[in-house]
C-alpha positions, 0 to 999 in steps of 0.5 A: 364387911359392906357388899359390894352393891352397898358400896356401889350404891354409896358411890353413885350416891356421893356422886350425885353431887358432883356427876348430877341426878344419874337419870339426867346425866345418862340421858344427856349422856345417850343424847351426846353419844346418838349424835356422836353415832349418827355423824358418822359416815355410813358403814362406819366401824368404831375404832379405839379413838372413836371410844375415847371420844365418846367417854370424853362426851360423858364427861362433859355431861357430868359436868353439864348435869353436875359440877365442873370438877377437876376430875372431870377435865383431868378425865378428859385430857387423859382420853384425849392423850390415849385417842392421840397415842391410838391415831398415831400408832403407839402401839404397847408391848402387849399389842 
């Protein structure tokens, strides 16, 4: 039976291919998210959309470091329809 570090490893691995080198990405990555943070008004408190948004960010940068994949845009389509559910007000039973 494979570890679950073995099979972590296999993934970020076979994802290298299509995310790019995990140092680059994360860096473009960081870059997206500090200017994302820094736009905001002072005293800002994130909010649950503020999190789709900033996921939406590291998608784009997988595909800026990497390949522009489908997963990557289906990814950031569902980010989109949570942030939109959040703003509006959807709120789900367990709320």
């Amino acid at each position: 039976m494979k570890s679950i570090l073995d099979e972590a490893k296999q993934i970020v691995e076979q994802r290298d291919k299509t995310h790019g080198n995990f140092h680059h990405n994360l860096g473009l990555t960081a870059k997206f998210w500090d200017a994302y943070l820094k736009a905001l008004p002072d005293g800002y408190v994130l909010q649950p959309h503020n999190v789709c948004d900033m996921e939406n960010l590291k998608k784009i940068s997988r595909s800026v470091c990497g390949i522009p994949i489908r997963e990557h845009y289906l990814d950031i389509a569902g980010y989109c329809d949570l942030a939109v559910r959040i703003i509006e007000g959807e709120v789900n039973d367990d709320d």
